[in-house]
N, C-alpha and C positions, 0 to 999 in steps of 0.2 A: 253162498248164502241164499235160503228160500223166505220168502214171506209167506204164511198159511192165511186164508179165508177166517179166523178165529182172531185176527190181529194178536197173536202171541209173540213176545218178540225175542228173537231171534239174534244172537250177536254177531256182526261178517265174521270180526277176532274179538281178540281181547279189548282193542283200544280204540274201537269202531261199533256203529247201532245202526241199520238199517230201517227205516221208517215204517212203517205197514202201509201207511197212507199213502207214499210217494214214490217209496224204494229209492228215496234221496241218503247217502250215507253223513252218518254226520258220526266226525274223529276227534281225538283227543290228543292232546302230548302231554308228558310227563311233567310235574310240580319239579323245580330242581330242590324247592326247598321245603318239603312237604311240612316239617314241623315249624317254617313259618305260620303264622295266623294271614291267611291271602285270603282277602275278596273280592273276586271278580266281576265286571260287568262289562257286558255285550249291549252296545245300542246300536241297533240299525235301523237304517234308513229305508222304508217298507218302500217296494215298486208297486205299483197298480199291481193287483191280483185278479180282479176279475173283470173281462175286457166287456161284459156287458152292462155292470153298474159304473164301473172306472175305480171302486174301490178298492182298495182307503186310497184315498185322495191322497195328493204332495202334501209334506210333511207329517206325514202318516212313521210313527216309529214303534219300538219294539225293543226293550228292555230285558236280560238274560243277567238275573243276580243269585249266585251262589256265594257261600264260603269252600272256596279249593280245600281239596285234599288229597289227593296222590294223582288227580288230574287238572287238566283245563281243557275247555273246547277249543278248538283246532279254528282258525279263524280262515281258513279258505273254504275248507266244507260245511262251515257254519252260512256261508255265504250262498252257495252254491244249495245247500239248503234247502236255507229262505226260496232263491230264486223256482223250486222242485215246487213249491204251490201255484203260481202263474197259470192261472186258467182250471184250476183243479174241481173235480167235475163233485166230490165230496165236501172236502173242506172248503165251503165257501162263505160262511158267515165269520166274522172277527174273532167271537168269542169261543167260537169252536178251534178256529184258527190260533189262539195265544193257550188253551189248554193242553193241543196233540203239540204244540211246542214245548210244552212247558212236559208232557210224559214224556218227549222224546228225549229232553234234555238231560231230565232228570236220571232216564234210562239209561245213557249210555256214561253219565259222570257216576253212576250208584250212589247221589247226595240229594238232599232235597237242595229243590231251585225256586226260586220265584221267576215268573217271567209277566210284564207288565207293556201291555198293546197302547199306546196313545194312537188312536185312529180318525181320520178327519174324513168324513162323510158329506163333502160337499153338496151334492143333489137333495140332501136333507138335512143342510144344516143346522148338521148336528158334528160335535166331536164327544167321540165313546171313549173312557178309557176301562177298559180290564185287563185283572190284577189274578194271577194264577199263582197257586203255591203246589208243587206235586214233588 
């Protein structure tokens, strides 16, 4: 699997999405019961991303809600991910950061997703939250 300069994206397979941003893989496994009504949500617990603000501060999270359909996100590589922006030299603002989540997710499940950043900005006490739909 290639990434192009155009951020076009590019599937590794079928049941995998390659990032443009990070070329972090994020996978999927199979619905066993697709014609259930399943909705899913992903909340993780955000690590420092950028080692020179320290942001998003502890307790900093990340919300991943879709309605399944013949997939779900793969919870290791959703993990592993997240961890692919730590220090990343583009994505470094939050709301940039909850939107290439929210394309990437959406990209590799073929559903629309919401994905929703609660982020805690100590040094400027402030907490941001945004709310992506793609």
């Amino acid at each position: 699997m290639t990434t192009s300069t155009d951020h076009t994206y590019v599937p590794a397979d079928a049941n995998s999405y390659t990032s443009p941003d990070t070329g972090a893989v994020l996978k999927t496994i199979a619905n066993p019961h697709p014609h259930f009504q399943s909705w899913q949500e992903h909340v993780l617990t955000l690590p420092e991303l950028c080692p020179a603000s320290h942001n998003p501060g502890a307790g900093s999270t990340l919300a991943i809600r879709y309605q399944a359909t013949q997939r779900f996100l793969e919870v290791f590589s959703l993990s592993a991910y997240i961890q692919a922006f730590i220090g990343h030299k583009t994505v470094r603002d939050v709301e940039m950061l909850t939107q290439v989540i929210a394309r990437d997710c959406a990209a590799v499940l073929h559903i629309a997703v919401e994905v929703e950043g609660c982020f805690e900005l100590p040094a400027l006490g402030q907490r941001v939250t945004t709310r992506v739909q793609a």
